[in-house]
Biotite code that builds the C-alpha atoms (Angstrom):
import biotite.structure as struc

atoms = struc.array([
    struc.Atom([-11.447, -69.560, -37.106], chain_id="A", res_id=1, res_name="UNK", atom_name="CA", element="C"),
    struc.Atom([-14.745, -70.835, -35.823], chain_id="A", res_id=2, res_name="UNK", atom_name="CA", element="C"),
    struc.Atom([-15.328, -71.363, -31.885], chain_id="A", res_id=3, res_name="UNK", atom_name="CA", element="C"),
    struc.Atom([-18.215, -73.622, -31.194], chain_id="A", res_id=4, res_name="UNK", atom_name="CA", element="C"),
    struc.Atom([-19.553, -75.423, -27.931], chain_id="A", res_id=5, res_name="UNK", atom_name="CA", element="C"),
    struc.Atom([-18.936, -79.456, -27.336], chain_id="A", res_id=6, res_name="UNK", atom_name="CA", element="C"),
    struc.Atom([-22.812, -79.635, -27.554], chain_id="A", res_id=7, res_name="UNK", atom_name="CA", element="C"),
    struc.Atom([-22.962, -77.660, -30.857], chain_id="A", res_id=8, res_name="UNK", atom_name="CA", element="C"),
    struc.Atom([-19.632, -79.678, -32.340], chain_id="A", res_id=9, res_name="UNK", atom_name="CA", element="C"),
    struc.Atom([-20.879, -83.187, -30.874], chain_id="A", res_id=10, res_name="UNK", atom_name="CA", element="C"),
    struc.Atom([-24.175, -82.869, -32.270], chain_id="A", res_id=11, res_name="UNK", atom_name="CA", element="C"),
    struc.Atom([-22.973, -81.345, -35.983], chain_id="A", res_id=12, res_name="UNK", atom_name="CA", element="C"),
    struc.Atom([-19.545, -83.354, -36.264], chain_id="A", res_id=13, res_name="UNK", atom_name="CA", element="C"),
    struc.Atom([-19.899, -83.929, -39.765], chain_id="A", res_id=14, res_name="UNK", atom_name="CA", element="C"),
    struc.Atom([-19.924, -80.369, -40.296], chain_id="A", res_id=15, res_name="UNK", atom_name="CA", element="C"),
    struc.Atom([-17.276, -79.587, -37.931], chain_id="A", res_id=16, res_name="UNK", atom_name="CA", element="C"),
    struc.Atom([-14.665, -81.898, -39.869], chain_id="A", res_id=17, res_name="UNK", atom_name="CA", element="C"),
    struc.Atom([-15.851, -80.368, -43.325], chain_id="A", res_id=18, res_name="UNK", atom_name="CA", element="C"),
    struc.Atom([-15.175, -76.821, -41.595], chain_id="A", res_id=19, res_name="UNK", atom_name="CA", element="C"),
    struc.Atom([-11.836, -77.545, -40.097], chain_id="A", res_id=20, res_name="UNK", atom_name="CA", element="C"),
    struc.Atom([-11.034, -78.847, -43.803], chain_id="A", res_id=21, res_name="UNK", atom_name="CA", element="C"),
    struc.Atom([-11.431, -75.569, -45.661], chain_id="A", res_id=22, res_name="UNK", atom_name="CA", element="C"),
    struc.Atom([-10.605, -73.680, -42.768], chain_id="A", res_id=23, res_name="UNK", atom_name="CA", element="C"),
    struc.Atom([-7.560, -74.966, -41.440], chain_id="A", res_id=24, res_name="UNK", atom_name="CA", element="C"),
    struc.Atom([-8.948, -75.943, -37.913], chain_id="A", res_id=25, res_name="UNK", atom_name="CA", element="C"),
    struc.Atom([-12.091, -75.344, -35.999], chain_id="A", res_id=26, res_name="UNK", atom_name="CA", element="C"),
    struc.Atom([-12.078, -74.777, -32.019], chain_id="A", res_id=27, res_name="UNK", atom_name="CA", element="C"),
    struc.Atom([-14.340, -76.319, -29.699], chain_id="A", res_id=28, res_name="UNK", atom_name="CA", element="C"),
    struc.Atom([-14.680, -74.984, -26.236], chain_id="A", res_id=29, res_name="UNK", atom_name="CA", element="C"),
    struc.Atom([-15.794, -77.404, -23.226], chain_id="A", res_id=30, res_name="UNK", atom_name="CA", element="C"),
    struc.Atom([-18.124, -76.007, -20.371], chain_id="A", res_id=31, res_name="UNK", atom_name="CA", element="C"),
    struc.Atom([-15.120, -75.433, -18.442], chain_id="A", res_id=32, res_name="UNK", atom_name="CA", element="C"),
    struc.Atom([-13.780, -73.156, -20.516], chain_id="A", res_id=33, res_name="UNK", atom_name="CA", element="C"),
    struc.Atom([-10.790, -75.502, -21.990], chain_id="A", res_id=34, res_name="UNK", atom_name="CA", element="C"),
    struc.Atom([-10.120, -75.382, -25.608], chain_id="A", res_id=35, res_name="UNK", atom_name="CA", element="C"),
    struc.Atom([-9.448, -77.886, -28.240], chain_id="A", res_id=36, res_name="UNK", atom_name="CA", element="C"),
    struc.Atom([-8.508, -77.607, -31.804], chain_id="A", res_id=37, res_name="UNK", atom_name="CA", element="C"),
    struc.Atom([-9.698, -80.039, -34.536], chain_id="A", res_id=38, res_name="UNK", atom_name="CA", element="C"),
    struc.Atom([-7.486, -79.658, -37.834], chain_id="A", res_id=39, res_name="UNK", atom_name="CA", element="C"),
    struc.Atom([-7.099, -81.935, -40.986], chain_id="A", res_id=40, res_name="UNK", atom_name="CA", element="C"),
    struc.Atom([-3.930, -84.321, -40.788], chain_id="A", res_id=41, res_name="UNK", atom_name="CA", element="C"),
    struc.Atom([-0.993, -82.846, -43.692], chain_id="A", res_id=42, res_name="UNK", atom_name="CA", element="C"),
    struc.Atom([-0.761, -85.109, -46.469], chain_id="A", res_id=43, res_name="UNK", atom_name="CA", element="C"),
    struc.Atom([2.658, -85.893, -46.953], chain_id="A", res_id=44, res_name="UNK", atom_name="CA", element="C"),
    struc.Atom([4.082, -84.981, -50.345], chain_id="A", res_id=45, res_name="UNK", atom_name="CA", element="C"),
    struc.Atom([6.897, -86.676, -52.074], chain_id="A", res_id=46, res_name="UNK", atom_name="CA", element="C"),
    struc.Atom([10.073, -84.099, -51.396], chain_id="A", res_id=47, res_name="UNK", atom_name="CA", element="C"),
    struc.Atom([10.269, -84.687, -55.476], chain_id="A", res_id=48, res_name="UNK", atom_name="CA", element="C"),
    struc.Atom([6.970, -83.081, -55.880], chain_id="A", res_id=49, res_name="UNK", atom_name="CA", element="C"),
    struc.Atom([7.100, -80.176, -58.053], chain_id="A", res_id=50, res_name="UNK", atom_name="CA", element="C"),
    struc.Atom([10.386, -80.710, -59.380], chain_id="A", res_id=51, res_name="UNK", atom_name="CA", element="C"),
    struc.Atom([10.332, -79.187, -63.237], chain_id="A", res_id=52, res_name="UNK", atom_name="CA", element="C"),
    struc.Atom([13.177, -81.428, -65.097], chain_id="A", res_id=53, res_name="UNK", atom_name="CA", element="C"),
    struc.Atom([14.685, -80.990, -68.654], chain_id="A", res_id=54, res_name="UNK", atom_name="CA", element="C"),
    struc.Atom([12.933, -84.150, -69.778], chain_id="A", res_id=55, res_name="UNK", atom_name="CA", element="C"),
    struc.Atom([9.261, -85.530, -69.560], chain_id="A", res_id=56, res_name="UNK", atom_name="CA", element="C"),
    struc.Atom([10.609, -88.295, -67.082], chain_id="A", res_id=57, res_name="UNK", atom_name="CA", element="C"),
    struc.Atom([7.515, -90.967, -65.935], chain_id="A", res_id=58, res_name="UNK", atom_name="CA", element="C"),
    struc.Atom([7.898, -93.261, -63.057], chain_id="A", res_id=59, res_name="UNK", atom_name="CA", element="C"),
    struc.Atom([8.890, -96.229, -64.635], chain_id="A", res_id=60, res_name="UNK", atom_name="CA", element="C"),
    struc.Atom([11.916, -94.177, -66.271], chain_id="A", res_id=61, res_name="UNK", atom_name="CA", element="C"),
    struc.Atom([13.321, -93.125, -62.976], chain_id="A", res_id=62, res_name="UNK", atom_name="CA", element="C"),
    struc.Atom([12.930, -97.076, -61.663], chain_id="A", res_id=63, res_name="UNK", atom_name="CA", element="C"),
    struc.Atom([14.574, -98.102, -64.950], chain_id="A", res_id=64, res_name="UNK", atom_name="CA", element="C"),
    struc.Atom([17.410, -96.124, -64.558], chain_id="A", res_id=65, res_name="UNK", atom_name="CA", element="C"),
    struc.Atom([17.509, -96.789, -60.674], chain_id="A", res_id=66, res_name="UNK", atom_name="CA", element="C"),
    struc.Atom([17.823, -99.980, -61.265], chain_id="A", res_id=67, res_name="UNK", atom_name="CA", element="C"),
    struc.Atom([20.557, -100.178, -63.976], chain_id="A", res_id=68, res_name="UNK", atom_name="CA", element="C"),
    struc.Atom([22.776, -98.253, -62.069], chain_id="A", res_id=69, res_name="UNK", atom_name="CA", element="C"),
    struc.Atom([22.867, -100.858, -59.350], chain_id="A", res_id=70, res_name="UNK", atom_name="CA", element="C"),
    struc.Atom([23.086, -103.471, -61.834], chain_id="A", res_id=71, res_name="UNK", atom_name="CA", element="C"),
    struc.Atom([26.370, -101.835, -62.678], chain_id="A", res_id=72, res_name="UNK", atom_name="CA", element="C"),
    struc.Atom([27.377, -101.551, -59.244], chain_id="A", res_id=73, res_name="UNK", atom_name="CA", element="C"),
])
């Protein structure tokens, strides 16, 4: 993980976010001696992401059927 001074992060931000990106997170270290980590926010995934079914089911399927079955209900 890369360590870098405020000076060096403030004056190369750009940089610093495109680092944290493919590295996970990139440290910068005040003067002081206090730390602070800079990391790329998590997308959120759909928790039906990557779910292999037995048919080649598209969106509008799944809303068609969604919606049928409160039409019977």
């Amino acid at each position: 993980m890369l360590v870098m001074t405020y000076s060096d992060a403030r004056q190369n931000f750009a940089s610093v976010l495109d680092k944290s990106e493919t590295d996970g997170a990139v440290l910068v270290k005040r003067a002081d001696g206090s730390l602070f980590r800079i990391s790329p926010e998590q997308k959120e995934k759909s928790p039906f992401e990557g779910i292999k079914t037995l048919f080649d089911l598209q969106h509008n399927d799944i809303m068609q059927a969604l919606r049928e079955t409160r039409e019977e209900n």
